[in-house]
The first five atom37 places (N, CA, C, CB, O) and aatype in JSON, in Angstrom:
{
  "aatype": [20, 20, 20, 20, 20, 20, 20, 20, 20, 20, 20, 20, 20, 20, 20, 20, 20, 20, 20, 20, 20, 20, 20, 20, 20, 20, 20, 20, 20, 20, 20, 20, 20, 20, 20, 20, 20, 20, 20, 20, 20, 20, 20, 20, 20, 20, 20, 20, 20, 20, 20, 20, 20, 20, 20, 20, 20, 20, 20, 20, 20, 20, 20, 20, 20, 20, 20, 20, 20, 20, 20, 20, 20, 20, 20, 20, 20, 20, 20, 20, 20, 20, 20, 20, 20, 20, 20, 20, 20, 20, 20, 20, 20, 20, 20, 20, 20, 20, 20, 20, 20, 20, 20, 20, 20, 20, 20, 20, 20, 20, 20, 20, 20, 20, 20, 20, 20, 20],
  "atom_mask": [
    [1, 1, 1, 1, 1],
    [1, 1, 1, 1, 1],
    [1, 1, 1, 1, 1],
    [1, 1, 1, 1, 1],
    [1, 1, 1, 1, 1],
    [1, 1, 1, 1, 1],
    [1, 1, 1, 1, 1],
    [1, 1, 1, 1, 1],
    [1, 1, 1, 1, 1],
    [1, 1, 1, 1, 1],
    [1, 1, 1, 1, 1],
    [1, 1, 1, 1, 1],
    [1, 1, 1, 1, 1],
    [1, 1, 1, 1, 1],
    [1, 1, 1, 1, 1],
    [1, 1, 1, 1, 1],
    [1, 1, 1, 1, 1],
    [1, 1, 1, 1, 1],
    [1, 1, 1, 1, 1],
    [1, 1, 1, 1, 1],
    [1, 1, 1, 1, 1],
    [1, 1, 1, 1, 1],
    [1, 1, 1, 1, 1],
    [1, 1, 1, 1, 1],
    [1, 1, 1, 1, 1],
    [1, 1, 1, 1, 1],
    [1, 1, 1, 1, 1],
    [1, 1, 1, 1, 1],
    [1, 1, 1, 1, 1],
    [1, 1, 1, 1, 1],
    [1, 1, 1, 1, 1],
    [1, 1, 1, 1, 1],
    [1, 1, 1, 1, 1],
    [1, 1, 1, 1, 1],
    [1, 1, 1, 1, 1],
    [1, 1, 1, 1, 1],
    [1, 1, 1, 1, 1],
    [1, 1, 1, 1, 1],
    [1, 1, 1, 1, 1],
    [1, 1, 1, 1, 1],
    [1, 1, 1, 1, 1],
    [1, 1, 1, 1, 1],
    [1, 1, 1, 1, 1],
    [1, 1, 1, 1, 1],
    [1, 1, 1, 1, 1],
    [1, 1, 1, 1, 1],
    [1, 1, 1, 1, 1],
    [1, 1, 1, 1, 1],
    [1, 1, 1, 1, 1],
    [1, 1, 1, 1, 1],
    [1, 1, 1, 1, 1],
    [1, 1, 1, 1, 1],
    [1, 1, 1, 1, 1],
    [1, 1, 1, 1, 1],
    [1, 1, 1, 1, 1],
    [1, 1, 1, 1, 1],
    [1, 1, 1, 1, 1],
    [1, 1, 1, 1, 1],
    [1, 1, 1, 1, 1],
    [1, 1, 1, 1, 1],
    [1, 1, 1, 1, 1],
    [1, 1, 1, 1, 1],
    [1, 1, 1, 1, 1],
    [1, 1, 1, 1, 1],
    [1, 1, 1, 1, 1],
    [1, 1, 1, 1, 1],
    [1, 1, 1, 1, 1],
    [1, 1, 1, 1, 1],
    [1, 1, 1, 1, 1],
    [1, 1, 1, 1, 1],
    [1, 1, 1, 1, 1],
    [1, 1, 1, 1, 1],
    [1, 1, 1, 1, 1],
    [1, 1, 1, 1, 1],
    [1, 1, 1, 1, 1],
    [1, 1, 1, 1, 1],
    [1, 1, 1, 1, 1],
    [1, 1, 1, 1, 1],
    [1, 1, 1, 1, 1],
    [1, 1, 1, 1, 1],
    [1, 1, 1, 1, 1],
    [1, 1, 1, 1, 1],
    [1, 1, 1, 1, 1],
    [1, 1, 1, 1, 1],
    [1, 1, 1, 1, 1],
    [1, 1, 1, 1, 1],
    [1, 1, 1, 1, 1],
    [1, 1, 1, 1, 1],
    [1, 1, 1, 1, 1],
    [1, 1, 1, 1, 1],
    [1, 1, 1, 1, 1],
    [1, 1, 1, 1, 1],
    [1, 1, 1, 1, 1],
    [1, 1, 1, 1, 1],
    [1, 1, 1, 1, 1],
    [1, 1, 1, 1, 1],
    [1, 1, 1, 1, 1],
    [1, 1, 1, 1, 1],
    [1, 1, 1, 1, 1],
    [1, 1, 1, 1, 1],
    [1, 1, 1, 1, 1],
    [1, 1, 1, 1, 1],
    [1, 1, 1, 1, 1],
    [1, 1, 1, 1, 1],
    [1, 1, 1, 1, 1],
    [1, 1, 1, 1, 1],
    [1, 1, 1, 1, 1],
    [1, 1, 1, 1, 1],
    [1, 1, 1, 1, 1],
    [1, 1, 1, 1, 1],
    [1, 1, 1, 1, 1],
    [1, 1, 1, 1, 1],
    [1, 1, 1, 1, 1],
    [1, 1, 1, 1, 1],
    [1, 1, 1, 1, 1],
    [1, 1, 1, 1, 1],
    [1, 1, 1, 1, 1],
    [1, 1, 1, 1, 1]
  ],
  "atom_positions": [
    [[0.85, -1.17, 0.0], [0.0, 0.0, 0.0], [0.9, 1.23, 0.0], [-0.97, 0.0, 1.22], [1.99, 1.43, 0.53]],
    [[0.15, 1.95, -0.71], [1.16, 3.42, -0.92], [0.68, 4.88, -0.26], [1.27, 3.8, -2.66], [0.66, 5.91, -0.93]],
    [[0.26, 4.8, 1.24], [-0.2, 5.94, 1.82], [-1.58, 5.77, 1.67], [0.33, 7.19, 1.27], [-2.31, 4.91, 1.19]],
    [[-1.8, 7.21, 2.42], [-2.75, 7.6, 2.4], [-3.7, 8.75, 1.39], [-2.56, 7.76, 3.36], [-3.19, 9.87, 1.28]],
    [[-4.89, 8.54, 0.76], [-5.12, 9.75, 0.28], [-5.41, 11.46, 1.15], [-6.19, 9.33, -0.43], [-6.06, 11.69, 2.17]],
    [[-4.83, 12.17, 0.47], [-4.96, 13.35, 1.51], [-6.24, 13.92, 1.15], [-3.75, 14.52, 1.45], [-6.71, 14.15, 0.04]],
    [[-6.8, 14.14, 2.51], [-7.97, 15.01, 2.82], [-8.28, 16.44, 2.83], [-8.21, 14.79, 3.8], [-9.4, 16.93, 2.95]],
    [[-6.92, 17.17, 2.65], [-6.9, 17.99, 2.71], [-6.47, 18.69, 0.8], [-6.2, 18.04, 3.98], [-5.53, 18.08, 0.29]],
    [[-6.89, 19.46, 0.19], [-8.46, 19.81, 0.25], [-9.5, 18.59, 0.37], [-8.86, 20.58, -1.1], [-9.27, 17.41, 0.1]],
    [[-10.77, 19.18, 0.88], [-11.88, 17.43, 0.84], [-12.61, 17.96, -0.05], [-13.03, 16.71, 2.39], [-13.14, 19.07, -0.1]],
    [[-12.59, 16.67, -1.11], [-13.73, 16.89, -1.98], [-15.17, 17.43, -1.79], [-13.89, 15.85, -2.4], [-15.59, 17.19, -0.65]],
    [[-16.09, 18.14, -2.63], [-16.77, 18.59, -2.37], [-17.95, 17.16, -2.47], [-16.71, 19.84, -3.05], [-18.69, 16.9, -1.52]],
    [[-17.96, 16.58, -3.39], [-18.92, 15.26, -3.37], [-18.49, 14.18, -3.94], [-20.15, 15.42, -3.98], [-17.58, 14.43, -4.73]],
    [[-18.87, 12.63, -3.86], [-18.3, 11.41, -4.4], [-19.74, 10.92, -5.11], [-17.57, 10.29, -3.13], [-20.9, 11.11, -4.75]],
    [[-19.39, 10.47, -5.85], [-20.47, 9.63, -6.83], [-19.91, 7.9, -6.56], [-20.28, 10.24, -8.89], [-18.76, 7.49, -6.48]],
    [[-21.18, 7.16, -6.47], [-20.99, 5.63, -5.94], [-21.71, 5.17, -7.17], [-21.74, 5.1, -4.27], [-22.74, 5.65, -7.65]],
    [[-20.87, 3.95, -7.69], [-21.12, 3.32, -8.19], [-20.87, 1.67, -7.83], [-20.79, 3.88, -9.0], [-19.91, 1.37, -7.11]],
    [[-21.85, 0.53, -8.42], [-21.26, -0.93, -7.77], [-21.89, -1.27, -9.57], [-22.24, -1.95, -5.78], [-22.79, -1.0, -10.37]],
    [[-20.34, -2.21, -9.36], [-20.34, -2.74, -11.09], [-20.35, -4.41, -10.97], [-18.61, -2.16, -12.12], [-19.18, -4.74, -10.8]],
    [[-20.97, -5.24, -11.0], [-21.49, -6.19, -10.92], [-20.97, -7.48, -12.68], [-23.11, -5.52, -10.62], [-21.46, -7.57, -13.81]],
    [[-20.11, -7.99, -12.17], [-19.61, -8.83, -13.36], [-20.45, -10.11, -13.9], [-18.25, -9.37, -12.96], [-20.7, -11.04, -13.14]],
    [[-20.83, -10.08, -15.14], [-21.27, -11.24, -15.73], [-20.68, -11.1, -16.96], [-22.7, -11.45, -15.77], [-19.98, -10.17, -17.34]],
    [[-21.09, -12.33, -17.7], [-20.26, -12.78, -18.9], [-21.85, -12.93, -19.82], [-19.05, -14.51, -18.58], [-22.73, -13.63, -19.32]],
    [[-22.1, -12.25, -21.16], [-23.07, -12.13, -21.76], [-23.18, -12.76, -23.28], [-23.23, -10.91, -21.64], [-22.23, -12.42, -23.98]],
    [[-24.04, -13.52, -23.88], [-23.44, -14.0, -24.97], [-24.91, -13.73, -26.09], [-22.79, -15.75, -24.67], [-26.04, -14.05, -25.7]],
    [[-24.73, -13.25, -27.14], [-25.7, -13.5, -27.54], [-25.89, -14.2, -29.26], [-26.23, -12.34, -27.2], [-24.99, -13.86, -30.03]],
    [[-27.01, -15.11, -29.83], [-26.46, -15.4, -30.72], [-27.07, -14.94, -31.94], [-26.27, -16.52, -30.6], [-27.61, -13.83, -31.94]],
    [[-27.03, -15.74, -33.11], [-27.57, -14.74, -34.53], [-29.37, -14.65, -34.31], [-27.1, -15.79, -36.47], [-30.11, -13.78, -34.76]],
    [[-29.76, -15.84, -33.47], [-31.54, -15.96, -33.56], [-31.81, -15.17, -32.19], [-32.35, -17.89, -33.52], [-32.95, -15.41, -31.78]],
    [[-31.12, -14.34, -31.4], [-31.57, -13.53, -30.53], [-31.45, -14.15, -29.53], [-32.68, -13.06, -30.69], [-31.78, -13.49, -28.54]],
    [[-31.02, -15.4, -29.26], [-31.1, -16.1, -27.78], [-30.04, -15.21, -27.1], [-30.67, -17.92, -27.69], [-28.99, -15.07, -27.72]],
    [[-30.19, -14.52, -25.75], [-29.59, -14.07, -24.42], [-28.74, -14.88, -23.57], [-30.56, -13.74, -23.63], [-29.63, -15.51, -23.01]],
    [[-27.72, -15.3, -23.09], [-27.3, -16.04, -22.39], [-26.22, -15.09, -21.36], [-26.82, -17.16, -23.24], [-25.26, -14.38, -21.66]],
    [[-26.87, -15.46, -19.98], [-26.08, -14.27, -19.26], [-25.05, -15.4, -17.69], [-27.74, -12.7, -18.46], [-25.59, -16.28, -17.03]],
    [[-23.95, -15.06, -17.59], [-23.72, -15.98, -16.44], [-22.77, -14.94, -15.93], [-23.13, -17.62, -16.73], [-21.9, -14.33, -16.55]],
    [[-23.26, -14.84, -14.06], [-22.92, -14.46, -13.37], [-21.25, -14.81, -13.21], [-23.81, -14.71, -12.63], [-20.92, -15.81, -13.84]],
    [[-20.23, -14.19, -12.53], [-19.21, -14.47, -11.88], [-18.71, -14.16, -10.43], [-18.53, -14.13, -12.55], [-17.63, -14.2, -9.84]],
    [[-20.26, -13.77, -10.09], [-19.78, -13.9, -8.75], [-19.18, -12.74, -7.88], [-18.85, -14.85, -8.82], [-18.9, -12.9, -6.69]],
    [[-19.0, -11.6, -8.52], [-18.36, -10.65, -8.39], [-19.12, -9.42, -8.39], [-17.49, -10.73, -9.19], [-20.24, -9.45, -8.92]],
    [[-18.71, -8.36, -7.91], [-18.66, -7.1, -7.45], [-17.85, -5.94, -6.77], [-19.25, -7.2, -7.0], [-17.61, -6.2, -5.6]],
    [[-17.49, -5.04, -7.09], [-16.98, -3.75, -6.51], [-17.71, -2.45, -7.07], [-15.42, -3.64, -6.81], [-18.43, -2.07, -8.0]],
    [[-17.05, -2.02, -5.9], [-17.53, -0.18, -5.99], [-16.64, 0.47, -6.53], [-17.73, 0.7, -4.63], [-15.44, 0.44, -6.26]],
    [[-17.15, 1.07, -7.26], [-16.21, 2.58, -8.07], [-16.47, 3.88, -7.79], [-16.4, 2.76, -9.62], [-17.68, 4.12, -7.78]],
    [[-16.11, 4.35, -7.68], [-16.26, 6.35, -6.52], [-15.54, 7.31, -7.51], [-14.93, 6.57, -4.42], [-14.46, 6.87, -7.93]],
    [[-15.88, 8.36, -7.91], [-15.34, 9.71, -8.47], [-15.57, 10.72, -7.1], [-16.32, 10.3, -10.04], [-16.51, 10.97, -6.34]],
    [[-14.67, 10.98, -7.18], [-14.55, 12.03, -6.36], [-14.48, 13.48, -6.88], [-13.51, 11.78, -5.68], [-13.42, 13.96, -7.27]],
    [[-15.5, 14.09, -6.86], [-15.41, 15.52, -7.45], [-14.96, 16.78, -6.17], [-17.12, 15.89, -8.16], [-15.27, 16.86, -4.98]],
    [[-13.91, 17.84, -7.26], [-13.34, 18.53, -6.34], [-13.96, 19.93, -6.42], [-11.9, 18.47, -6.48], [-14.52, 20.0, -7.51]],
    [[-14.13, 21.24, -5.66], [-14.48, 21.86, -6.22], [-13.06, 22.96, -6.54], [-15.69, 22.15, -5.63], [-11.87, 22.75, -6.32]],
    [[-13.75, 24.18, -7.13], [-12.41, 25.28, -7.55], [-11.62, 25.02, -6.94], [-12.41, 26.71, -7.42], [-11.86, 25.12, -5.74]],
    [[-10.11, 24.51, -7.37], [-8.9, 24.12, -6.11], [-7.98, 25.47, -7.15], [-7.97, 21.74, -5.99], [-8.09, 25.75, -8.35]],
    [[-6.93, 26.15, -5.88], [-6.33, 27.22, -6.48], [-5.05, 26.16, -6.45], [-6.34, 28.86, -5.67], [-5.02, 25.02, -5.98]],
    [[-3.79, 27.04, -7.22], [-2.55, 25.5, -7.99], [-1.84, 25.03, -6.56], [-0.74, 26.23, -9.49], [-1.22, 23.97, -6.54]],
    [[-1.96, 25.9, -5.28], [-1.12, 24.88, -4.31], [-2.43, 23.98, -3.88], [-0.18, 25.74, -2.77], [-2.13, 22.81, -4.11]],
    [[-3.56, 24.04, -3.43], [-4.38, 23.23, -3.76], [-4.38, 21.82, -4.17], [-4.78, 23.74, -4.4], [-4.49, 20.77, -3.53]],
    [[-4.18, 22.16, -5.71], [-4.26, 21.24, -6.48], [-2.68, 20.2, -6.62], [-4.76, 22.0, -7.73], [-2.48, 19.1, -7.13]],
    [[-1.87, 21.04, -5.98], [-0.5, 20.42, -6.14], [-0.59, 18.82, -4.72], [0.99, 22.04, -5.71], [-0.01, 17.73, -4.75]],
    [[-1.2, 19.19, -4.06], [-1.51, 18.43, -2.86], [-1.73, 17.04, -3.62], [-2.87, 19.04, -1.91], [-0.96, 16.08, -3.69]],
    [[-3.15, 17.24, -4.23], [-4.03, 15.87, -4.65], [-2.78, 15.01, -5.74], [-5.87, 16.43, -5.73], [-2.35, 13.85, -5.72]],
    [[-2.44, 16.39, -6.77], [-1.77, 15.71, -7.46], [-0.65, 15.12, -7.55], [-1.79, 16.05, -8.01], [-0.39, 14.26, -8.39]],
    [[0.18, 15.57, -6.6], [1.62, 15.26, -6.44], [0.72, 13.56, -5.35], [2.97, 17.0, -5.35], [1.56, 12.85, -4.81]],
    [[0.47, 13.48, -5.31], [-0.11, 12.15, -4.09], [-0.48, 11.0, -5.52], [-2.17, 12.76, -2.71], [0.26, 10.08, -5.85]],
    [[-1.97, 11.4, -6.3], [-2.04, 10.53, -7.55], [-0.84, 10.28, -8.4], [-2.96, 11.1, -8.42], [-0.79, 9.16, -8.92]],
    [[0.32, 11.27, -8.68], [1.29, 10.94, -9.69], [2.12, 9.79, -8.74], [2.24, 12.4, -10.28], [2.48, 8.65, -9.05]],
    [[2.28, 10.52, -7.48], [3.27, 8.96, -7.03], [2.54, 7.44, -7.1], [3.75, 9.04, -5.19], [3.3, 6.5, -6.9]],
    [[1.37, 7.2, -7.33], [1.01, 6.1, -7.22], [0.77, 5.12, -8.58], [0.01, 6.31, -6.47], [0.21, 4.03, -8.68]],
    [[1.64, 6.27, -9.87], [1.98, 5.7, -11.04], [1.02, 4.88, -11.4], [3.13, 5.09, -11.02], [1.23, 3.71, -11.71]],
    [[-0.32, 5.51, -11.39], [-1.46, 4.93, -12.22], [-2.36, 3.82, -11.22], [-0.76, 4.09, -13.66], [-2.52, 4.15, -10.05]],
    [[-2.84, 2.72, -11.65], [-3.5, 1.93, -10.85], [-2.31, 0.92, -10.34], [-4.75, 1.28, -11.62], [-2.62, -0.11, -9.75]],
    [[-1.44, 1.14, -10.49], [-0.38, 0.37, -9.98], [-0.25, 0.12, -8.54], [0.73, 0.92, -10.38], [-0.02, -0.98, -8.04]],
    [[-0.41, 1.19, -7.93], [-0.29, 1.41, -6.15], [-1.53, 1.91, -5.95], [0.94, 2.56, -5.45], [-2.25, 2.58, -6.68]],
    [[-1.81, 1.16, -3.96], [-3.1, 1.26, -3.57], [-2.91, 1.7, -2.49], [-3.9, 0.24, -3.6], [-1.97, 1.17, -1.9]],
    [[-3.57, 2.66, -1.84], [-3.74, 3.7, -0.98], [-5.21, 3.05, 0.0], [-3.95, 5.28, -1.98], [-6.01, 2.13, -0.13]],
    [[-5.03, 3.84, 0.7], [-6.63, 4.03, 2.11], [-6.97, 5.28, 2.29], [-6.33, 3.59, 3.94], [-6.22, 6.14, 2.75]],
    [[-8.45, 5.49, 1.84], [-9.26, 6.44, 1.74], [-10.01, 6.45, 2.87], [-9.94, 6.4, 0.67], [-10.12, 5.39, 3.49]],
    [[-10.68, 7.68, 3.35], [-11.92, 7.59, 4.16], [-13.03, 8.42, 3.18], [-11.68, 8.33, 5.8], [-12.77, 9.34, 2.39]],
    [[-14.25, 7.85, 3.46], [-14.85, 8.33, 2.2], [-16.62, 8.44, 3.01], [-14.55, 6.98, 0.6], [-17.0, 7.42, 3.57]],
    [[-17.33, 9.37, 3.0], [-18.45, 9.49, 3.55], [-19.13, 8.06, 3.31], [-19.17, 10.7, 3.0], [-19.31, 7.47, 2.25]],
    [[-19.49, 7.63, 4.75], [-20.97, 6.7, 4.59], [-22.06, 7.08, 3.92], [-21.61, 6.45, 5.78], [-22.63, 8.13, 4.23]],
    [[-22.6, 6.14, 2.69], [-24.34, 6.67, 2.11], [-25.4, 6.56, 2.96], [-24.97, 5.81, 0.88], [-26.48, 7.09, 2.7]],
    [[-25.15, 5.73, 4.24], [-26.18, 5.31, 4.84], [-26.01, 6.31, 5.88], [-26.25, 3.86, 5.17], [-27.09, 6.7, 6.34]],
    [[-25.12, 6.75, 6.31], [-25.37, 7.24, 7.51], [-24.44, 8.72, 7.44], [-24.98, 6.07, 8.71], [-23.22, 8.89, 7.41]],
    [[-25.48, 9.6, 7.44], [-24.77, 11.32, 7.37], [-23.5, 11.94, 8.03], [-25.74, 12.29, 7.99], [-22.81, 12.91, 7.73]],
    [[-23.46, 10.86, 9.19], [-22.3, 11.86, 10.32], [-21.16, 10.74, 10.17], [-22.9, 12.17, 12.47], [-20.22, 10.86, 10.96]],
    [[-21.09, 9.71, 9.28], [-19.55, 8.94, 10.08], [-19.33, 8.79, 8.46], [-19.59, 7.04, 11.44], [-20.13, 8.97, 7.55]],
    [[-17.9, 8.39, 8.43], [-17.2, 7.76, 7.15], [-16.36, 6.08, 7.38], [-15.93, 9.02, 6.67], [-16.18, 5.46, 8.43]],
    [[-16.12, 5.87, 6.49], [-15.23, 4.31, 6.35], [-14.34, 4.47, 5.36], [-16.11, 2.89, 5.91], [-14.37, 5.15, 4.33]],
    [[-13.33, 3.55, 5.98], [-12.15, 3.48, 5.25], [-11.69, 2.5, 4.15], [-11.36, 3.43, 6.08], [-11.93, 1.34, 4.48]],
    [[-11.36, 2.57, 3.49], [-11.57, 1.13, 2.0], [-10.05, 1.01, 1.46], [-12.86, 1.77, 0.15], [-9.55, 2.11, 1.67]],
    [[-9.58, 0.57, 1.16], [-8.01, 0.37, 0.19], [-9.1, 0.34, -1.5], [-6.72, -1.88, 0.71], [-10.08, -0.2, -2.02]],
    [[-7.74, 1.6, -1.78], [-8.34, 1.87, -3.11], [-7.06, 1.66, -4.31], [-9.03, 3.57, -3.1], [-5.9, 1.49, -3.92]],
    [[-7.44, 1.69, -5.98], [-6.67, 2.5, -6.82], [-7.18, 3.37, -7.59], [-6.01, 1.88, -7.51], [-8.36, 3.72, -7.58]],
    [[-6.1, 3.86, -8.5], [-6.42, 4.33, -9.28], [-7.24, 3.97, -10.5], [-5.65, 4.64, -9.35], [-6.68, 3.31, -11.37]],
    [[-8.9, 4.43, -10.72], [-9.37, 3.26, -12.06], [-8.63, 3.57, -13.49], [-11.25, 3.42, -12.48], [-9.17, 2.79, -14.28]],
    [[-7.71, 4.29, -14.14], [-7.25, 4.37, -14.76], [-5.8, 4.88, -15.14], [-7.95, 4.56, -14.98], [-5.33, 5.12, -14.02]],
    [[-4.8, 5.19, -16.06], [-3.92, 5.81, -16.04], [-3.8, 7.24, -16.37], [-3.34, 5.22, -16.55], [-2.75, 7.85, -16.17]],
    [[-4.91, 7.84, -16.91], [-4.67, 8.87, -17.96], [-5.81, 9.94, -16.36], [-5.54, 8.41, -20.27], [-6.99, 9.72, -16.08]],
    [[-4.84, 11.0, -15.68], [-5.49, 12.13, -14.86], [-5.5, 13.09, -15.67], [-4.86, 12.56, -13.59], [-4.55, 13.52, -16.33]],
    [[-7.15, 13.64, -15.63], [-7.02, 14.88, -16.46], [-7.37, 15.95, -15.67], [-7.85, 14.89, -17.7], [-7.8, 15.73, -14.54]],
    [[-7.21, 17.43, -16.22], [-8.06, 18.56, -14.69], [-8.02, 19.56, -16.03], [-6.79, 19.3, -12.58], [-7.37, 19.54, -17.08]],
    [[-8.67, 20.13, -15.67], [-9.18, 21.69, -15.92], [-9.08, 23.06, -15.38], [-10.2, 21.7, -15.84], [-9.67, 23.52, -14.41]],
    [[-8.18, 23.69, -16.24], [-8.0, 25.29, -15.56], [-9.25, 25.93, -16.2], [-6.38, 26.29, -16.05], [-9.64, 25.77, -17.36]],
    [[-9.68, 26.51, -15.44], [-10.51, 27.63, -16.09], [-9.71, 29.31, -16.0], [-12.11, 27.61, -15.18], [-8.7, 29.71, -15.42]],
    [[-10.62, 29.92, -16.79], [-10.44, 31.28, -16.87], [-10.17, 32.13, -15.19], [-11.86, 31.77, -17.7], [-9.78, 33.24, -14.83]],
    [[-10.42, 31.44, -14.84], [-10.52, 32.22, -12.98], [-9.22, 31.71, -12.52], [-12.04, 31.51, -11.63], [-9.01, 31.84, -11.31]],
    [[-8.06, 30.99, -13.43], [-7.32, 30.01, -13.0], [-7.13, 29.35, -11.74], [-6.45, 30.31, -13.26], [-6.17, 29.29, -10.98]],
    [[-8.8, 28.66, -11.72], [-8.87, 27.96, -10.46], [-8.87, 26.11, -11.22], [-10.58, 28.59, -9.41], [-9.49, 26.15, -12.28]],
    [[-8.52, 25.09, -11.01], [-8.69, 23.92, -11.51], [-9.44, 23.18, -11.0], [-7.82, 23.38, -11.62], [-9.48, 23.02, -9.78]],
    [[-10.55, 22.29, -12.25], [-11.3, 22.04, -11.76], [-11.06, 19.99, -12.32], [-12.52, 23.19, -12.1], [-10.77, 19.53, -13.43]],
    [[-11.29, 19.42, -11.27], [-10.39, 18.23, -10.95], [-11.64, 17.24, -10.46], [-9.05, 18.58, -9.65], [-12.53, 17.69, -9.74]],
    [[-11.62, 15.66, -10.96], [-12.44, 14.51, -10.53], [-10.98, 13.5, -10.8], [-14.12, 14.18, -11.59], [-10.0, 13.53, -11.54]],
    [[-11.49, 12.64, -9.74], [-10.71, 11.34, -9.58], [-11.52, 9.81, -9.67], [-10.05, 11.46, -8.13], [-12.5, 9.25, -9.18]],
    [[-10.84, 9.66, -10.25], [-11.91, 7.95, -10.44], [-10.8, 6.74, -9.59], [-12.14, 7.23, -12.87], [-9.7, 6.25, -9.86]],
    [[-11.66, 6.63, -8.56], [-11.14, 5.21, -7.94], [-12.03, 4.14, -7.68], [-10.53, 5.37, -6.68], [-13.21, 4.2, -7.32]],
    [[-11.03, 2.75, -8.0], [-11.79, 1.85, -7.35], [-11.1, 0.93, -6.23], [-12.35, 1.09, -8.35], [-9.94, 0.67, -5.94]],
    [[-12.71, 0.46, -5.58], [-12.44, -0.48, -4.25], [-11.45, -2.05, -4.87], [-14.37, -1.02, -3.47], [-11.59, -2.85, -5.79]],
    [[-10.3, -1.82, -3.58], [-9.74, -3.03, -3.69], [-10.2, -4.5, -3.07], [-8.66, -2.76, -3.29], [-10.29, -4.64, -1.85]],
    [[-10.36, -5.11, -3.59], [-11.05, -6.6, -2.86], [-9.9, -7.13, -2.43], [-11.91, -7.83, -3.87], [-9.9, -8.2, -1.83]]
  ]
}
């Protein structure tokens, strides 16, 4: 595991997702054939709001060391069920390619896509 994600700035909101694996087949006369594997995880974006560049140097200098989904970190991340507490998960990165956005106010505007490690 490669640290911790920093909290500091805290995202303004996370989007939850649970991606559910099956194997789908279908053939030339329309027959459906679907088989479960048994599997599941959660995937989270984390949206940031206006971060000014030391800000943003925080989140990012933390994602670049973890050289993509390669290295996995521990998040605390708001409970959906319950308003006042959070939980902690081992995460990565879901992809290699971080992108962000300067705007005209040159404030950057930044989402992170991670997923839960099983």
């Amino acid at each position: 595991m490669s640290g911790t994600y920093p909290l500091n700035p805290y995202f303004e909101s996370v989007k939850y997702k649970k991606r559910h694996y099956n194997l789908m087949s279908e053939s030339l006369n329309g027959r459906t054939q679907v088989r479960s594997l048994s599997s599941s995880r959660r995937e989270f974006t984390l949206v940031y709001p206006p971060l000014s560049r030391t800000e943003m140097d925080t989140v990012f200098n933390f994602i670049d060391s973890q050289e993509g989904p390669l290295g996995t970190f521990s998040i605390s991340l708001p409970d959906p069920d319950s308003a006042s507490s959070t939980y902690t998960l081992t995460a990565r990165l879901a992809n290699e390619v971080q992108e962000f956005n300067l705007g005209v106010d040159n404030l950057y505007r930044y989402e992170v896509d991670i997923i839960e490690v099983l």
